[in-house]
C-alpha positions as CSV (number, residue, x, y, z in Angstrom):
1,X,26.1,-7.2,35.9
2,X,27.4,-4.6,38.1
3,X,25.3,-1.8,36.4
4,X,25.6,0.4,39.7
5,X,29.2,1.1,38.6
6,X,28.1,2.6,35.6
7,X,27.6,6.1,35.0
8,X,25.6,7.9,32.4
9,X,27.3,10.9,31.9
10,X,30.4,8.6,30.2
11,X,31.7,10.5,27.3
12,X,30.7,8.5,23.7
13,X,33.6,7.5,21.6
14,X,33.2,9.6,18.2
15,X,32.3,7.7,15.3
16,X,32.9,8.3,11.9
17,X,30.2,7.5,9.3
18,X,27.5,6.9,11.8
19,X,23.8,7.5,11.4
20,X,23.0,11.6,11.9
21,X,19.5,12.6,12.2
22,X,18.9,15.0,9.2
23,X,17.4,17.7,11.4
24,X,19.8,19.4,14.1
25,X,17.6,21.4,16.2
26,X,14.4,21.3,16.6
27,X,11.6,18.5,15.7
28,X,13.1,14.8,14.5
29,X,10.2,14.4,11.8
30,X,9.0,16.5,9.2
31,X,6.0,14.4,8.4
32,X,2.5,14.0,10.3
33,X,3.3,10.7,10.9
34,X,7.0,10.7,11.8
35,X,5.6,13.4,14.4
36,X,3.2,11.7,15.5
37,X,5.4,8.6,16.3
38,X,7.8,10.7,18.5
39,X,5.0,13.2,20.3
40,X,3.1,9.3,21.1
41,X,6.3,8.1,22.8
42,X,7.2,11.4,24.5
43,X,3.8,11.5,26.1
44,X,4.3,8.4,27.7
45,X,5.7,8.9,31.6
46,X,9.6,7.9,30.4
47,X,9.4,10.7,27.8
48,X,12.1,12.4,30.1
49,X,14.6,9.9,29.8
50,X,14.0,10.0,25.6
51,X,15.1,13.2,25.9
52,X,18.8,11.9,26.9
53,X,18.8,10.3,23.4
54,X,18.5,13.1,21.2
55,X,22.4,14.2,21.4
56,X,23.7,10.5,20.4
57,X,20.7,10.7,17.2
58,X,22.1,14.1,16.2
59,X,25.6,13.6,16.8
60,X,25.9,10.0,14.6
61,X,26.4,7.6,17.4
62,X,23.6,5.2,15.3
63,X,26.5,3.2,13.7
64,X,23.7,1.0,12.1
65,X,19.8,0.7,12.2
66,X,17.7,-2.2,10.6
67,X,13.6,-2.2,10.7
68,X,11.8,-5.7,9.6
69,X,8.6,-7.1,10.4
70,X,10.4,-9.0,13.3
71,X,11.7,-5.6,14.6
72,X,14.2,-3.0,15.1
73,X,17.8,-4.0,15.4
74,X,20.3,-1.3,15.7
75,X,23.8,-0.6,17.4
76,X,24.8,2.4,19.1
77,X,28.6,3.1,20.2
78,X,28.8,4.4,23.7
79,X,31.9,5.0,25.6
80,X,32.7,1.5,25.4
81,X,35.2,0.5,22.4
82,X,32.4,-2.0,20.9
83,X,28.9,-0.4,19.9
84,X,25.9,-1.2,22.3
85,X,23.4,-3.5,20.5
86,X,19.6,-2.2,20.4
87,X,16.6,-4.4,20.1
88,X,12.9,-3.1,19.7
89,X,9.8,-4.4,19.1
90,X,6.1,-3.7,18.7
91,X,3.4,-5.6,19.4
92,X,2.5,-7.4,16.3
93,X,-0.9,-7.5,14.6
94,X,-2.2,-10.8,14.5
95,X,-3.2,-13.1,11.8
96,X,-6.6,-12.1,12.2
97,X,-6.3,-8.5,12.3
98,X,-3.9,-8.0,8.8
99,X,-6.6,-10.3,7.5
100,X,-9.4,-7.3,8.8
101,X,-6.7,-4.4,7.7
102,X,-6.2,-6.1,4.4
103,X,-10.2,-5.8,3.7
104,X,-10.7,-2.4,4.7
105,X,-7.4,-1.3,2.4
106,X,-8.7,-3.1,-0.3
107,X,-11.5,-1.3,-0.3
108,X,-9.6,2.3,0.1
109,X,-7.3,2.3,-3.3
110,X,-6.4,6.1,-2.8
111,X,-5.0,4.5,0.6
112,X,-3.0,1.9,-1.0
113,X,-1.8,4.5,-3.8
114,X,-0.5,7.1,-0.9
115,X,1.3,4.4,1.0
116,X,3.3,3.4,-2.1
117,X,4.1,6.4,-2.7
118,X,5.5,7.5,0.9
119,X,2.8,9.2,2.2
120,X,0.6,8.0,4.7
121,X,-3.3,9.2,4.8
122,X,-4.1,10.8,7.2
123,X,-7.3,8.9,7.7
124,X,-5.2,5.7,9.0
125,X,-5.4,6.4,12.7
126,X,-8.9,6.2,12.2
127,X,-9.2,3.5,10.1
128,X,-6.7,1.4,12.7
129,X,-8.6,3.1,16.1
130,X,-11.7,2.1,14.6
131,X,-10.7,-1.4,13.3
132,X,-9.5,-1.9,17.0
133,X,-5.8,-2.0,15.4
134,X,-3.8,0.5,16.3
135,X,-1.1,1.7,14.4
136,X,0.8,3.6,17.2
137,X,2.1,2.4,20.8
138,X,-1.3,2.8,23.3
139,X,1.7,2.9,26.0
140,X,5.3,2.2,26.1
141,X,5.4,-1.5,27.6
142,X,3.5,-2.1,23.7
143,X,7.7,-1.9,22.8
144,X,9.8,-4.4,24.3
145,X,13.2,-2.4,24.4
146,X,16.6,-4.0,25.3
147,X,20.2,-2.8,24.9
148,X,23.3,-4.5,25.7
149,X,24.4,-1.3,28.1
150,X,25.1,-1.7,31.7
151,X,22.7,0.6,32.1
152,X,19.5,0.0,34.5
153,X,16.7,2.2,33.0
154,X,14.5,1.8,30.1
155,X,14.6,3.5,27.7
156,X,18.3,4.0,27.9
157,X,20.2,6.7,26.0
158,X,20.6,4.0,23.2
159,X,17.2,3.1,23.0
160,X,16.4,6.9,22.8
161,X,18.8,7.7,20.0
162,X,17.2,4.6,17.7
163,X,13.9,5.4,18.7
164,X,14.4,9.1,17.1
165,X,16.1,8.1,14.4
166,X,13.0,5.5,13.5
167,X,10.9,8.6,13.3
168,X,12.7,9.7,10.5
169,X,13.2,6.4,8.8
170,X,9.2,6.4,9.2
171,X,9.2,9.5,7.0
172,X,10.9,8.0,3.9
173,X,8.8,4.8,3.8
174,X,5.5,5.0,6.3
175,X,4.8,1.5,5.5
176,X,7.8,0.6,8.3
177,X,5.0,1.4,10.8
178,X,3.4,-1.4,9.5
179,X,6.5,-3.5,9.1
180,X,7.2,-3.1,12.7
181,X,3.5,-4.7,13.4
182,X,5.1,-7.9,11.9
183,X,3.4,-7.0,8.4
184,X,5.6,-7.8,4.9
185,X,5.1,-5.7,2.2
186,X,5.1,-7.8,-0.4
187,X,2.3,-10.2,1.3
188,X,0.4,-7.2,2.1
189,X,0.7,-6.0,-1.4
190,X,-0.5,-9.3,-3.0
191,X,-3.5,-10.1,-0.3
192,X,-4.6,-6.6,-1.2
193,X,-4.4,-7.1,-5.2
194,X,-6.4,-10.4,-4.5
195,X,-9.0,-9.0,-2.5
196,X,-9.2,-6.4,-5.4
197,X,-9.6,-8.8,-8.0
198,X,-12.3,-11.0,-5.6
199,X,-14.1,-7.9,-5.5
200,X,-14.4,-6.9,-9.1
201,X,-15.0,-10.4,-10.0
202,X,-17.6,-10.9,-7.8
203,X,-19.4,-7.8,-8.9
204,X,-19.7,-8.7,-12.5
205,X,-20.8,-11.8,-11.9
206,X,-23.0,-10.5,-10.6
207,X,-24.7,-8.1,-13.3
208,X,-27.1,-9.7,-15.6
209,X,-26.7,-11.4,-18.4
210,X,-28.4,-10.8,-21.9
211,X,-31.2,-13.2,-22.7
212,X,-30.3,-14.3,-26.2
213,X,-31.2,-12.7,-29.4
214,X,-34.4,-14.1,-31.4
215,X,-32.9,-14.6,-34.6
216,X,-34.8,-14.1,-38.1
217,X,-35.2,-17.3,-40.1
218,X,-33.3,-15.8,-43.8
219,X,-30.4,-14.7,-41.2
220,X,-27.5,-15.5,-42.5
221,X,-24.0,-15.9,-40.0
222,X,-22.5,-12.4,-41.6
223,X,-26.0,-10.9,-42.1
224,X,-26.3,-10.4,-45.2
225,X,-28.2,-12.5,-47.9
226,X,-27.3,-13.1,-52.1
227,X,-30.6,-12.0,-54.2
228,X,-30.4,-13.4,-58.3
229,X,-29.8,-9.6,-58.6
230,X,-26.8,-9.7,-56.7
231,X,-28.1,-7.1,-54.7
232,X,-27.5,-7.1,-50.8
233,X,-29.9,-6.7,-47.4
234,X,-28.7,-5.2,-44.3
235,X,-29.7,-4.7,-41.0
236,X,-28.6,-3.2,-37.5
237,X,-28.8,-5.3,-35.2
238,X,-31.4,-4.7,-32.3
239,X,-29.1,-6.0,-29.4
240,X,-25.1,-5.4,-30.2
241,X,-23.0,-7.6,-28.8
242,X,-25.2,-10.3,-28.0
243,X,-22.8,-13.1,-28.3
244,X,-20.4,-11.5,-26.0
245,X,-23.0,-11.0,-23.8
246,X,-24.3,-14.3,-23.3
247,X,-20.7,-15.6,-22.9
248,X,-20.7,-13.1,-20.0
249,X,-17.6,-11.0,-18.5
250,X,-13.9,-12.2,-18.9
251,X,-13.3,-13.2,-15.4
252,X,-9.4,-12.0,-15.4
253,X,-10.7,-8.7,-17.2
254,X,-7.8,-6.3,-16.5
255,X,-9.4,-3.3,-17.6
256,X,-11.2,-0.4,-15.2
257,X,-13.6,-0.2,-18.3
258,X,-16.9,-2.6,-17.9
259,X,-15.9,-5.4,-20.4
260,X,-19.6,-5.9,-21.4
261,X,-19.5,-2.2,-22.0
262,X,-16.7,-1.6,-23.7
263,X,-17.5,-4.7,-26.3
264,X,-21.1,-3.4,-26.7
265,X,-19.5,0.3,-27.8
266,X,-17.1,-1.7,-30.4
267,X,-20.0,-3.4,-32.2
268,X,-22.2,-0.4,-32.2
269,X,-19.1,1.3,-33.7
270,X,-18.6,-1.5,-36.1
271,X,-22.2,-1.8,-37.5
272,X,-22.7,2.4,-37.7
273,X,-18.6,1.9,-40.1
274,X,-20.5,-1.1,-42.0
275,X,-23.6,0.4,-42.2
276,X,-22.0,3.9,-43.9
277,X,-19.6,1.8,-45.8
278,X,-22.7,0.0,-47.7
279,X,-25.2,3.1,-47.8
280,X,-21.9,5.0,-49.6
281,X,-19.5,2.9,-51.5
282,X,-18.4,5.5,-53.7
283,X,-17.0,7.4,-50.8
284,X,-14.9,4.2,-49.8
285,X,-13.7,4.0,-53.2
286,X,-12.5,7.6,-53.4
287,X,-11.0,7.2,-49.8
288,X,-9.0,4.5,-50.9
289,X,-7.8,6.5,-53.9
């Protein structure tokens, strides 16, 4: 109400303890994606009137600035005596399309490894353009922007100053682009470990099993057999692990190591120990001494 009275060249009220962009000259962003956030807005046609923002991001006039998947609220102090309240969202992605980014991820673990730690691949803009999801504004109305300031245009000076300081937020944790697309960490964290473990369960279900072992008939459960001489047979046998194998895999395996694999190597360890152990029983004997 009565916005015509306002005028934009008002003087802010200094704050003390407000939010100051860390770079002051110059680019907001130091990373390819902060960057990329900022040059994506910039070349929309209100990138002019961002520009009036830049002074109140530098200067600390950001008094606070919170970013959850249901948006961006922030407050900015003006020349008013109460801060200005910011609100900005992004289109979210829908049910459907975290569902389709969630699979693709899952599939990508390099991906998910850069993300948690702070870096985001550069690949993503493909990924998302080619997905049909993507993961920066196509044009400014994607943002719904409001701020409690009398004044008319949009962005304001307010919304400016949040909007660069979100660049650099983006920097510490790219995930917050994601965030701001409605997406929790945590969930997406979880979904993707799932879809991991579906996928590595499904695969070795799917490898063949071992048809079982013929047995011979003097076989005894330990393999050996008692002469009247006391003397003892041996024998490798021809398929190792073959009990394991026709149990099949351990479907909550943890290991990256093929579990069929990795017991076969154990038994073939075991027998070549036993087998040495029988063929030289002195040199156990002298070991043990």
């Amino acid at each position: 109400m009565g916005w015509y009275l306002y005028s934009s060249s008002s003087k802010p009220k200094a704050v003390k303890g407000g939010i100051k962009a860390q770079n002051k000259r110059g680019a907001f962003a130091k990373t390819w994606w902060g960057k990329q956030w900022i040059d994506t807005l910039e070349s929309f046609p209100v990138g002019s009137r961002l520009v009036r923002g830049k002074s109140y991001a530098r200067s600390g006039q950001v008094t606070d600035l919170v970013i959850t998947a249901k948006g961006v609220s922030a407050k900015v102090q003006g020349s008013r005596s109460t801060p200005y309240k910011v609100s900005i969202k992004l289109n979210p992605y829908s049910k459907m399309q975290q569902d389709i980014l969630t699979a693709k991820l899952a599939a990508q673990p390099l991906s998910i490894a850069q993300l948690l730690s702070s870096e985001m691949p550069e690949s993503m803009v493909q990924v998302c353009n080619t997905l049909k999801i993507p993961l920066f504004p196509v044009k400014y109305n994607d943002l719904q922007s409001t701020c409690s300031c009398p004044d008319y245009s949009n962005p304001c000076k307010h919304i400016a100053a949040v909007i660069y300081l979100m660049a650099e937020a983006f920097d510490r944790d790219p995930f917050l682009l994601f965030t701001l697309r409605g997406m929790d960490k945590n969930a997406f964290l979880k979904a993707i470990g799932n879809r991991q473990q579906g996928n590595k369960l499904k695969k070795e279900l799917n490898e063949p099993v071992a048809p079982p072992e013929v047995l011979p008939s003097d076989h005894t459960f330990w393999g050996t057999i008692l002469t009247t001489e006391h003397s003892i047979t041996h024998a490798l046998p021809k398929v190792h692990a073959s009990i394991i194998k026709r149990l099949g895999t351990i479907p909550f395996w943890r290991s990256d190591n093929n579990f069929i694999n990795a017991m076969e190597a154990a038994y073939s360890k075991a027998s070549l120990s036993a087998e040495n152990r029988i063929r030289n029983p002195r040199d156990e004997n002298e070991s043990a001494c």
